[in-house]
C-alpha positions as CSV (number, residue, x, y, z in Angstrom):
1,X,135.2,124.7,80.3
2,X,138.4,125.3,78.1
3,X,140.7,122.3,77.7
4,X,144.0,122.8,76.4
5,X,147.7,121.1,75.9
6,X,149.3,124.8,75.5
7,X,150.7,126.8,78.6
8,X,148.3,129.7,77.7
9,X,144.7,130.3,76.0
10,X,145.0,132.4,73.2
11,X,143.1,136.3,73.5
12,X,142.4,134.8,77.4
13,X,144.5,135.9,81.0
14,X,145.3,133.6,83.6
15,X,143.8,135.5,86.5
16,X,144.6,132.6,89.0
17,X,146.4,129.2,88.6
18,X,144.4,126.9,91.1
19,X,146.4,123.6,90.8
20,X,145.9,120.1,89.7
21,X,142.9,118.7,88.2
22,X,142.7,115.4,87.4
23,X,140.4,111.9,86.3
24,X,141.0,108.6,85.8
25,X,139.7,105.7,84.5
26,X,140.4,101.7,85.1
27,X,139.1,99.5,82.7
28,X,139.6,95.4,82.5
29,X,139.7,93.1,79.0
30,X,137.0,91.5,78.6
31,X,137.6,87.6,77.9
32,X,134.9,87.8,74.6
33,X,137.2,90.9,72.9
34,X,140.4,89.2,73.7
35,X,139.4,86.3,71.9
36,X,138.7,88.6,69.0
37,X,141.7,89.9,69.4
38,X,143.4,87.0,69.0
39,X,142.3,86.4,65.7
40,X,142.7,89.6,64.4
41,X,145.8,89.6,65.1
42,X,146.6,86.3,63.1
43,X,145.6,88.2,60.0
44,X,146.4,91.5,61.1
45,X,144.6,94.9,61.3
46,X,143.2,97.4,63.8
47,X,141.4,95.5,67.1
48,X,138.1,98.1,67.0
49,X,136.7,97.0,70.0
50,X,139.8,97.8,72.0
51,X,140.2,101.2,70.3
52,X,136.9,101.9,71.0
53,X,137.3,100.9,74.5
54,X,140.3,103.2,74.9
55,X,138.3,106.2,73.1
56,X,135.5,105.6,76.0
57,X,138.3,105.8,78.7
58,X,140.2,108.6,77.3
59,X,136.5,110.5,77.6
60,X,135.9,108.7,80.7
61,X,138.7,110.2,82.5
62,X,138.6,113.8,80.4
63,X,134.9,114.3,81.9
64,X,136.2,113.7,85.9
65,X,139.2,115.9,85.5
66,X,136.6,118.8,83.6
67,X,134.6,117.9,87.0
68,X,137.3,118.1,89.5
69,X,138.6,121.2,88.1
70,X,134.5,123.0,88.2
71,X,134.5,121.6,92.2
72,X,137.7,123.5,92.6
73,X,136.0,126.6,90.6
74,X,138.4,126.5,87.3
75,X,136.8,127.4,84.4
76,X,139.9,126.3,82.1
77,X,142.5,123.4,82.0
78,X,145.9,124.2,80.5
79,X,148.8,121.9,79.8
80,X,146.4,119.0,79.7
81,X,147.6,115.1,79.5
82,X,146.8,111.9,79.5
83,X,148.7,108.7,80.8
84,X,148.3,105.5,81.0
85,X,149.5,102.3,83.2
86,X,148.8,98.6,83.9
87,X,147.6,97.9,86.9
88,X,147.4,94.1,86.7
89,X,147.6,92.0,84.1
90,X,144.0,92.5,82.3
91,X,143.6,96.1,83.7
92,X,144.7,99.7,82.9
93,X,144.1,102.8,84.0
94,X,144.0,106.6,82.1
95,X,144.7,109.5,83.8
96,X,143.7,113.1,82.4
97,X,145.5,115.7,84.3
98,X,146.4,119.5,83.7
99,X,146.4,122.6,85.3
100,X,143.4,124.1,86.5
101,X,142.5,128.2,86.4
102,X,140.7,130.9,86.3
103,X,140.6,132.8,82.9
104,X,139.5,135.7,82.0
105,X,139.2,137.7,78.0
């Protein structure tokens, strides 16, 4: 499956432009890492735990779009992006969406 931010695939031709693909993602804090947190931010510097908790949910929701857009029988993405929003106070969610199609070289 090619994934892609760009309208077009280089040396590729969209034969058909099937629609929206998407995946998300919702993840909650956990209570241990925010306490973490805390302190790291008292002397500064990056929270790892939560980046890596972000990199997981970005991937997450990047492997149900890829899916959603196979069931629909895409075998490319274009204009792929991801968003996020808070749901609640300790929750998020990450959307990947993009266009899904049919290329051909």
């Amino acid at each position: 499956m090619i994934v892609t931010t760009t309208e077009n695939i280089p040396g590729k031709k969209t034969v058909r432009v099937i629609g929206l693909a998407k995946g998300n993602t919702i993840r909650a804090r956990h209570l241990g890492r925010d306490i973490l947190a805390v302190f790291r931010n008292m002397v500064g510097g990056e929270i790892t735990d939560y980046t890596k908790a972000i990199a997981e949910s970005r991937e997450q929701a990047l492997d149900r779009m890829v899916e959603d857009a196979r069931a629909q029988g895409a075998n490319a993405i274009t204009r792929m992006r991801f968003t996020t929003s808070s749901l609640m106070q300790n929750a998020a969610e990450i959307l990947a969406f993009g266009t899904a199609v049919v290329v051909e070289d």
